[in-house]
py3Dmol code that shows the C-alpha trace and the ligand (Angstrom):
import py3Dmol

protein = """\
ATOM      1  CA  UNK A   1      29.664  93.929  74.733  1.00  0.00           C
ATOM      2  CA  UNK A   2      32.570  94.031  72.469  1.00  0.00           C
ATOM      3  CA  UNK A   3      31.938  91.003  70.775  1.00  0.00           C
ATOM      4  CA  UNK A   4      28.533  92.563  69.770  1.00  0.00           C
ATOM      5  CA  UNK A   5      29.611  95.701  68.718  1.00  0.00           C
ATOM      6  CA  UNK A   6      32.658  94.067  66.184  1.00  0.00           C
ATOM      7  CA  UNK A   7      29.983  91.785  65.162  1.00  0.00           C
ATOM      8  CA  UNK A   8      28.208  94.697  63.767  1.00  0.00           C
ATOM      9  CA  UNK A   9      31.033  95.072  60.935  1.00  0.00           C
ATOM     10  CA  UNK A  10      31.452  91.471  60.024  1.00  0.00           C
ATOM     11  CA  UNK A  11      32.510  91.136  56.082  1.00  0.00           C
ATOM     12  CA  UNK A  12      33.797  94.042  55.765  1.00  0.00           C
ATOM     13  CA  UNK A  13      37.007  94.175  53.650  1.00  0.00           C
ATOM     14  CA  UNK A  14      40.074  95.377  55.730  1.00  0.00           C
ATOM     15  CA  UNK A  15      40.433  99.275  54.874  1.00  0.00           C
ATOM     16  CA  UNK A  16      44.639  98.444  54.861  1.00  0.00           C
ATOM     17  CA  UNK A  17      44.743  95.446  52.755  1.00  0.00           C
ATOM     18  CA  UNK A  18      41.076  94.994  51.245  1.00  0.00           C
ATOM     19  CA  UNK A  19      41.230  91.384  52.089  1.00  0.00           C
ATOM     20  CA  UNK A  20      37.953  90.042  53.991  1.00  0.00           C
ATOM     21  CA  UNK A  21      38.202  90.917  57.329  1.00  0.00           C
ATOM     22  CA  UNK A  22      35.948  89.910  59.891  1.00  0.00           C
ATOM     23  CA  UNK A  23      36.833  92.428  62.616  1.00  0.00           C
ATOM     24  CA  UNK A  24      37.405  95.953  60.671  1.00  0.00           C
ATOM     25  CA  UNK A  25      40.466  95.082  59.952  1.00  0.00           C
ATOM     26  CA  UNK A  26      42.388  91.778  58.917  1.00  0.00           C
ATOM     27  CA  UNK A  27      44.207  89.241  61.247  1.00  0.00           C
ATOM     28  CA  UNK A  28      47.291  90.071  58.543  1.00  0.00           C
ATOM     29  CA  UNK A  29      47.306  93.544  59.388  1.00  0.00           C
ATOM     30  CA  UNK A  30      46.417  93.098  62.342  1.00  0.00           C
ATOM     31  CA  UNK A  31      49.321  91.346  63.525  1.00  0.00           C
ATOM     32  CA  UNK A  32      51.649  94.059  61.526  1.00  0.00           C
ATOM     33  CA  UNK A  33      49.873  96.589  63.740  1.00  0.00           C
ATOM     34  CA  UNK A  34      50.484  94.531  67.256  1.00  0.00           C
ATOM     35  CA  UNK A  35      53.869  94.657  66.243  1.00  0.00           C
ATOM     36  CA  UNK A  36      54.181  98.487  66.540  1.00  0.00           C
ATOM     37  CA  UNK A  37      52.913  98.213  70.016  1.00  0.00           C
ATOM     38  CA  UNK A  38      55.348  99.646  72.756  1.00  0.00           C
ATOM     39  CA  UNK A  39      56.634  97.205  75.158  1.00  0.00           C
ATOM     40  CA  UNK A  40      57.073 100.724  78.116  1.00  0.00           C
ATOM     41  CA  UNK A  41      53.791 102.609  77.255  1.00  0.00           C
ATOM     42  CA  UNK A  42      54.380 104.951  79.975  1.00  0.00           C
ATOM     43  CA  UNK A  43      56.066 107.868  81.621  1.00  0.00           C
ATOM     44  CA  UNK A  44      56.028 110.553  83.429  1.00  0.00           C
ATOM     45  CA  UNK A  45      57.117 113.899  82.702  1.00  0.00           C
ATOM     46  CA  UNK A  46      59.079 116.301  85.228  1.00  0.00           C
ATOM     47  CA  UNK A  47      56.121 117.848  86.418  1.00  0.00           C
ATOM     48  CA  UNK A  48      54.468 114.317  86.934  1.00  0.00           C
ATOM     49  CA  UNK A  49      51.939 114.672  84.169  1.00  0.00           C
ATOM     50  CA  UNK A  50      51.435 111.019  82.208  1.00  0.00           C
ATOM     51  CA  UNK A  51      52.380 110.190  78.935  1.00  0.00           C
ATOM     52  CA  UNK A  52      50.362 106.678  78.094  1.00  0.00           C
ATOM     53  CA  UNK A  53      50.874 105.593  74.322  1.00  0.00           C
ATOM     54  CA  UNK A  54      49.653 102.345  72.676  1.00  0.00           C
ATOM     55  CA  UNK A  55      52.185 101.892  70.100  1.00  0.00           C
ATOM     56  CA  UNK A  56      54.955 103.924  67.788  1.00  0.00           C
ATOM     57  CA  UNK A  57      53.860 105.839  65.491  1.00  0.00           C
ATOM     58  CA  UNK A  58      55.342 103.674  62.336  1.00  0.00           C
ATOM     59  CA  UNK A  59      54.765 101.108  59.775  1.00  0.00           C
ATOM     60  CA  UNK A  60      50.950 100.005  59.760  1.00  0.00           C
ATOM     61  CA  UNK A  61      50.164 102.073  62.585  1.00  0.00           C
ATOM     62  CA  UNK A  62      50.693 104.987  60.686  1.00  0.00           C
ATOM     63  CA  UNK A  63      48.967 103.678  57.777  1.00  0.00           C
ATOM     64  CA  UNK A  64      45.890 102.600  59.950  1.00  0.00           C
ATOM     65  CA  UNK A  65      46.026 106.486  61.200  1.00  0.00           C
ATOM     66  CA  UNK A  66      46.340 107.919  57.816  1.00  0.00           C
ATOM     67  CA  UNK A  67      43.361 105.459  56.717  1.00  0.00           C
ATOM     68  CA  UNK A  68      40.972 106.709  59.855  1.00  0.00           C
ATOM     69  CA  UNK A  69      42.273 110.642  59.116  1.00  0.00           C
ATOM     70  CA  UNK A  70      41.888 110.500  55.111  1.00  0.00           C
ATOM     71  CA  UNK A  71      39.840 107.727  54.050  1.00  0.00           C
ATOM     72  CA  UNK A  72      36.685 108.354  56.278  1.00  0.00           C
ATOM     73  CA  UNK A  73      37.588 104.747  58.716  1.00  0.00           C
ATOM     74  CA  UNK A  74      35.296 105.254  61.434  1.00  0.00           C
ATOM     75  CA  UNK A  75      34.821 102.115  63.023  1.00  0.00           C
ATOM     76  CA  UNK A  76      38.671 102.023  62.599  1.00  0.00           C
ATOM     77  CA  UNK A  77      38.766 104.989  65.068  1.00  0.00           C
ATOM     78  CA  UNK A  78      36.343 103.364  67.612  1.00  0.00           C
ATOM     79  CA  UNK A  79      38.282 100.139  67.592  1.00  0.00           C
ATOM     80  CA  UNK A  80      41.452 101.477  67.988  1.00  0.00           C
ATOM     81  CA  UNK A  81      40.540 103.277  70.898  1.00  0.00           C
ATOM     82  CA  UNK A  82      39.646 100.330  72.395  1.00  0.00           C
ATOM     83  CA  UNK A  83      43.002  98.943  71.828  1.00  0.00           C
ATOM     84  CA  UNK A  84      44.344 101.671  73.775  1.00  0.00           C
ATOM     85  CA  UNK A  85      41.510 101.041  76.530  1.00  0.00           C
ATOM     86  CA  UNK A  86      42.412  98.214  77.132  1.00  0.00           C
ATOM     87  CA  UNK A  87      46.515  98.867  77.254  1.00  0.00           C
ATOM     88  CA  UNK A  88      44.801 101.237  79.979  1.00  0.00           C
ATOM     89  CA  UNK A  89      43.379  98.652  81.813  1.00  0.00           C
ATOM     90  CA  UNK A  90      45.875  95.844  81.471  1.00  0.00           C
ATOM     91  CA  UNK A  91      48.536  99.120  82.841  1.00  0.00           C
ATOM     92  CA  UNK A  92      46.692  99.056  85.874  1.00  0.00           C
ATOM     93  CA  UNK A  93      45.320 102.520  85.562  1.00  0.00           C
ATOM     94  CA  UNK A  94      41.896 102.017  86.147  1.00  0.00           C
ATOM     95  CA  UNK A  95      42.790 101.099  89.621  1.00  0.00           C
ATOM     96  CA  UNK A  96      44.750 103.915  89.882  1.00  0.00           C
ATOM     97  CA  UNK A  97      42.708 106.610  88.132  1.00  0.00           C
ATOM     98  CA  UNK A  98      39.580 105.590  89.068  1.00  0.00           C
ATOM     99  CA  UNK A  99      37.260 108.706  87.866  1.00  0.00           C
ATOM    100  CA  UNK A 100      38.354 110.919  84.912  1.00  0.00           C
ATOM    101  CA  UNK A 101      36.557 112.930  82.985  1.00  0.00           C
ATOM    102  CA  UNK A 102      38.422 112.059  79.060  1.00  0.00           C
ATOM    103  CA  UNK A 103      38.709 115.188  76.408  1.00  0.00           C
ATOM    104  CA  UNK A 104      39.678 114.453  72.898  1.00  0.00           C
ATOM    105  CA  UNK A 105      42.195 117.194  71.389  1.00  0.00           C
ATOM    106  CA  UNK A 106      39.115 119.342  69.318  1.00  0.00           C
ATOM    107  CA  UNK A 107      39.343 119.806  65.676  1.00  0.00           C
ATOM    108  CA  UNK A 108      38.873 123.259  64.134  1.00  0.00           C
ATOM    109  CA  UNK A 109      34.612 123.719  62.975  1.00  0.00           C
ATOM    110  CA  UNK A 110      35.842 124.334  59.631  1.00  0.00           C
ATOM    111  CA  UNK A 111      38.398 120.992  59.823  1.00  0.00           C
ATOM    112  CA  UNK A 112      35.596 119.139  60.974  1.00  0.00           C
ATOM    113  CA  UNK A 113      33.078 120.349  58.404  1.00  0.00           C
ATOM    114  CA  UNK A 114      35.663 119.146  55.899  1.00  0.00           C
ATOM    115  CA  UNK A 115      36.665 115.677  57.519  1.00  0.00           C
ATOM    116  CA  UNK A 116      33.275 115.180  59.030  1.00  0.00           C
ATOM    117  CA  UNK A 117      34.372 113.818  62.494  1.00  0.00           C
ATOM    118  CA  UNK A 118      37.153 114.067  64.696  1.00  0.00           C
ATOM    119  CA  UNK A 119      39.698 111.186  64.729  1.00  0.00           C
ATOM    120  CA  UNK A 120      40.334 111.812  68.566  1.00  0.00           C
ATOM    121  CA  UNK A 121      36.822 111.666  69.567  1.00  0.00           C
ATOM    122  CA  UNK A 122      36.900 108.755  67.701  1.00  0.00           C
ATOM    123  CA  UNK A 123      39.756 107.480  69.985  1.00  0.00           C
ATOM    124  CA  UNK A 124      38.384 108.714  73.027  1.00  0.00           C
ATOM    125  CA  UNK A 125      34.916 106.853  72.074  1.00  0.00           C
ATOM    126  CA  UNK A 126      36.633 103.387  72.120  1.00  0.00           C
ATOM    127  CA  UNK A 127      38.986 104.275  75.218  1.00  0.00           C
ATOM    128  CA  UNK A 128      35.864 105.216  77.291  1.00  0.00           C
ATOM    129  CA  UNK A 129      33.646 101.953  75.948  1.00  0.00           C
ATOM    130  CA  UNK A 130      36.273 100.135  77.963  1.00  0.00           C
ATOM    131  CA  UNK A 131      37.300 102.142  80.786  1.00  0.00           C
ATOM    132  CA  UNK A 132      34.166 103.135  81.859  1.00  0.00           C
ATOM    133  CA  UNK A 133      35.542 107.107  82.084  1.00  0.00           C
ATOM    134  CA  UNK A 134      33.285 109.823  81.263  1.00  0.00           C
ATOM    135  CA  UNK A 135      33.610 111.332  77.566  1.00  0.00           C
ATOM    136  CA  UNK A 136      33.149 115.114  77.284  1.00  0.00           C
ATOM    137  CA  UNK A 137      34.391 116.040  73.798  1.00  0.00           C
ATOM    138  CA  UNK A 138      33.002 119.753  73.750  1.00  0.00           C
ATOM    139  CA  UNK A 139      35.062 120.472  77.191  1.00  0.00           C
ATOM    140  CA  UNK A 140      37.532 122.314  74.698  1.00  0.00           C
ATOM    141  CA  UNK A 141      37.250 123.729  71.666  1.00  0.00           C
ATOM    142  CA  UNK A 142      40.057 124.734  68.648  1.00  0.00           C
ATOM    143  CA  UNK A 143      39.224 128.353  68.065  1.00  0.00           C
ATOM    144  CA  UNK A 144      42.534 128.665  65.812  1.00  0.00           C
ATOM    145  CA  UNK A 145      42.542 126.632  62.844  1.00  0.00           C
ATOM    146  CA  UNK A 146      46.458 125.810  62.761  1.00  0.00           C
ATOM    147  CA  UNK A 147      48.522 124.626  59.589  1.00  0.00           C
ATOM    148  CA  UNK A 148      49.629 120.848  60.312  1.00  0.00           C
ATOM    149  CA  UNK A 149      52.472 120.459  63.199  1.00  0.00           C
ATOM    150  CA  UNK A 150      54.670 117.856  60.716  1.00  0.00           C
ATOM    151  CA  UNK A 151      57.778 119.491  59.701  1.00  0.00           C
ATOM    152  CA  UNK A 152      57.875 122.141  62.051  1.00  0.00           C
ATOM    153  CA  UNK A 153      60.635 123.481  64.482  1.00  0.00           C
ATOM    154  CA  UNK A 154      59.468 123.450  67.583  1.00  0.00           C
ATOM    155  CA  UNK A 155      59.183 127.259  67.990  1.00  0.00           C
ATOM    156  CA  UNK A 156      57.126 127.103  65.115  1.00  0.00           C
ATOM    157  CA  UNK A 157      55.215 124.478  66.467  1.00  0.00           C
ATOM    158  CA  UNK A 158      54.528 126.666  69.547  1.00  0.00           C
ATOM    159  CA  UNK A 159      53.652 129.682  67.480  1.00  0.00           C
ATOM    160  CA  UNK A 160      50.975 127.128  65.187  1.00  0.00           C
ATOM    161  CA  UNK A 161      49.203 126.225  68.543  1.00  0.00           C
ATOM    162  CA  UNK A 162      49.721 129.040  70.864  1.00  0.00           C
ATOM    163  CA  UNK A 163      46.398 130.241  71.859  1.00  0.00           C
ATOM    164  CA  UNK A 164      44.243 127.539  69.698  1.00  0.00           C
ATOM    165  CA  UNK A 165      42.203 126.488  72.228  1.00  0.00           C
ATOM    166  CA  UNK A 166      39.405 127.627  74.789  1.00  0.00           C
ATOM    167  CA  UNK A 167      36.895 125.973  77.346  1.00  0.00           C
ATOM    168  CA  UNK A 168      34.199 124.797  75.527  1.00  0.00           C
ATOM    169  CA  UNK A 169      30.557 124.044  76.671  1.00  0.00           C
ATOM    170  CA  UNK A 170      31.112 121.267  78.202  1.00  0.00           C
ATOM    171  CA  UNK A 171      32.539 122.676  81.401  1.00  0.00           C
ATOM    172  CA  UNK A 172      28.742 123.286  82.489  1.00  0.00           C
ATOM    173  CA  UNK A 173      28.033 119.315  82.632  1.00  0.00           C
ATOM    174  CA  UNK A 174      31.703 118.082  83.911  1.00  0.00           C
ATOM    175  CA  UNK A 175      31.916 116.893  87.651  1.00  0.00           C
ATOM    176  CA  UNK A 176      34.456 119.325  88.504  1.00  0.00           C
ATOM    177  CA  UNK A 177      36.029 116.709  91.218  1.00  0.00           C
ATOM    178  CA  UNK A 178      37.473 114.731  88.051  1.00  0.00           C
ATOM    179  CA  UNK A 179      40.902 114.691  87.149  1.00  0.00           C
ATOM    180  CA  UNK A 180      40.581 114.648  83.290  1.00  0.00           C
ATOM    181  CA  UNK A 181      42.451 113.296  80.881  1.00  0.00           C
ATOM    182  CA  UNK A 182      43.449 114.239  77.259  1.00  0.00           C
ATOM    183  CA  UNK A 183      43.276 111.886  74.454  1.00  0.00           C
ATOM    184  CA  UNK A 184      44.839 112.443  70.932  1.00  0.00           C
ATOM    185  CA  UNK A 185      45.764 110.368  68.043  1.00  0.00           C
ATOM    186  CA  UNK A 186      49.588 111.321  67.704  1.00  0.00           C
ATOM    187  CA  UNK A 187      51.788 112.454  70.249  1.00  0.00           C
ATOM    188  CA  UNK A 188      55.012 114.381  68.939  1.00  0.00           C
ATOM    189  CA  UNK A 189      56.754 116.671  71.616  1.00  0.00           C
ATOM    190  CA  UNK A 190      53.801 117.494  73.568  1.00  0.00           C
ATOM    191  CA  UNK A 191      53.330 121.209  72.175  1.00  0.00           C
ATOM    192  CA  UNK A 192      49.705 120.400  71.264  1.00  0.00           C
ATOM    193  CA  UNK A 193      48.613 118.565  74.707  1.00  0.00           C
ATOM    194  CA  UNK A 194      50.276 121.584  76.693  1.00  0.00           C
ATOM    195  CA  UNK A 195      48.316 124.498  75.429  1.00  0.00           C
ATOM    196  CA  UNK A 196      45.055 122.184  75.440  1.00  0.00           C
ATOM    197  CA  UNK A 197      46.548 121.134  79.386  1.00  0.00           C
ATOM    198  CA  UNK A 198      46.884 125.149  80.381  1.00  0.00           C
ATOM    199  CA  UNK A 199      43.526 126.155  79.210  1.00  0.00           C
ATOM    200  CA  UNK A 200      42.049 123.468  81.575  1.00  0.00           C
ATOM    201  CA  UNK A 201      44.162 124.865  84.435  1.00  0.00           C
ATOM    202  CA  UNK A 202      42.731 128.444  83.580  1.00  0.00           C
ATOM    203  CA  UNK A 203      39.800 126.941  84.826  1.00  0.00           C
ATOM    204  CA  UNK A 204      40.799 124.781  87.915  1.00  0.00           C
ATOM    205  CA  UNK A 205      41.044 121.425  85.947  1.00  0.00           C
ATOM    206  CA  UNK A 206      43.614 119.088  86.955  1.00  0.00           C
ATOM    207  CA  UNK A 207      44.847 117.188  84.123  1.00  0.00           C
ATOM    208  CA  UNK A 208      46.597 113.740  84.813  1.00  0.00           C
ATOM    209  CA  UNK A 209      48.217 113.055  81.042  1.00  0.00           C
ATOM    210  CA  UNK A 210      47.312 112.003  77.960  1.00  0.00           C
ATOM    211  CA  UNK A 211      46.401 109.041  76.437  1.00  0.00           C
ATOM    212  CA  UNK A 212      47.249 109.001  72.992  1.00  0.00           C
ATOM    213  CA  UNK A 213      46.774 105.961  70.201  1.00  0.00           C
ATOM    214  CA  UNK A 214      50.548 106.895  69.025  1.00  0.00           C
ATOM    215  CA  UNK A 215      53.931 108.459  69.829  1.00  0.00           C
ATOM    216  CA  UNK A 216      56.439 109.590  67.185  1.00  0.00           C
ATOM    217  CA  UNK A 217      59.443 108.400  68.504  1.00  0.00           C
ATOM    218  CA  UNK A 218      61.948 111.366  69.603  1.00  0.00           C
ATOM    219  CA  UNK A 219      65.445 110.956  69.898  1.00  0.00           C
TER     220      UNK A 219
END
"""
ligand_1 = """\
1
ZN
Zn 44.424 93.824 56.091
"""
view = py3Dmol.view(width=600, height=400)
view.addModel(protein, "pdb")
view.setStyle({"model": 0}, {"cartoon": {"style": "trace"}})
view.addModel(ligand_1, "xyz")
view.setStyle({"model": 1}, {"stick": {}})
view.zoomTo()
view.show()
C-alpha cells in the first residue's frame, strides 16, 4: 500500500533540493533528514501523559517543515506522517495502544482559508495510514486565532493559547471508549498540547500524549 501511494508522485523534483526525486523528496535530503531523527523518541511526563517525537526540530527537518507550512508540500505532510507512523510502530506502541482515536492540533478557519490545509492533519493522515488508528480532525476546533508561539515567554505563550480551543463536531462520531491521541507538527514546551489536552477532559476524553513530527530541543 505504501509503495502504491509514493508511486503516485514519481518524478517529482525534491521540494528541498529540486533535484529529481523519486519519492517526494530526494535520497540526498533524505538522508540529511534521517539524521535529525532522535535516537530516545519518548517520555513520559509527571502526570504519565506521552511525549512521542520523530526527530529534532533542526537542520532539514526544519526546512522540510517550513517547506510543508509555506510552500503548499502536501504530499510532504502525508509522507512525513508516515515516518512518524512507523517510529510508532517500530516503538512498540501499537501493541500497547491498541485503539486511539488521533486529533490533529486545529488551525484557526481564517489560518486555514489562508494556508489551505492544515499541516497536522496532514501529519495525522500519514500516522493513521500506518497505524491503523482512527482520524477525527474536527474533534477540536481553534476558536482563537493566536499570534505564532516562536519567541514567546512562556507566560505569554500561555496567554496566546489560553482558551483557543473547543470540542468540535466530531465528538458526535468518536467511540467514546478510545483513548485519543494528539498529533502536531512541532512540539515546544507543551503549552499548545495542554489546553487542546484539557478541553478533551472537559468532556471525559482521556488523552494518552502526543505524537508530534518534531521537538524543539529544551534545555
Ligand atoms: Zn533533495
Amino acid at each position: 500500500m505504501l509503495n502504491n501511494f509514493l508511486s503516485l508522485f514519481l518524478k517529482d523534483n525534491c521540494p528541498l533540493c529540486q533535484r529529481t526525486a523519486e519519492k517526494i523528496i530526494c535520497s540526498y535530503c533524505q538522508q540529511k533528514i534521517d539524521l535529525c531523527q532522535l535516537d530516545s523518541s519518548q517520555e513520559l511526563t509527571s502526570d504519565n501523559f506521552l511525549i512521542f517525537a520523530w526527530g529534532k526540530y533542526d537542520g532539514t527537518l526544519k526546512r522540510a517543515i517550513a517547506s510543508l507550512k509555506y510552500n503548499g508540500n502536501r504530499n510532504l505532510g502525508v509522507l512525513m506522517g508516515q515516518w512518524l507512523g512507523k517510529k510508532w510502530l517500530d516503538s512498540g506502541n501499537k501493541e500497547k495502544y491498541k485503539k486511539l482515536t488521533v486529533i490533529p492540533i486545529p488551525l484557526h478557519p481564517e489560518k486555514l482559508k489562508q494556508r489551505g490545509f492544515n499541516q497536522a492533519e496532514l501529519i495525522a493522515r500519514g500516522f493513521t495510514r500506518i497505524t491503523g488508528y482512527s482520524l477525527k480532525p474536527n474533534l477540536l476546533q481553534r476558536v482563537k486565532d493566536t499570534t505564532a508561539m516562536f519567541g514567546l515567554n512562556p507566560s505569554a505563550r500561555k496567554k496566546n493559547i489560553s482558551k483557543a480551543f473547543e470540542i468540535g463536531k466530531d465528538l458526535a462520531t468518536i467511540n467514546k471508549s478510545y483513548p485519543t491521541l494528539i498529533v502536531d507538527d512541532i512540539y515546544t514546551t507543551g503549552t499548545t498540547v495542554n489546553e487542546a489536552r484539557q478541553v478533551l477532559t472537559k468532556h471525559k476524553l482521556l488523552s494518552v500524549g502526543v505524537a508530534t513530527l518534531s521537538k524543539v530541543n529544551s534545555e
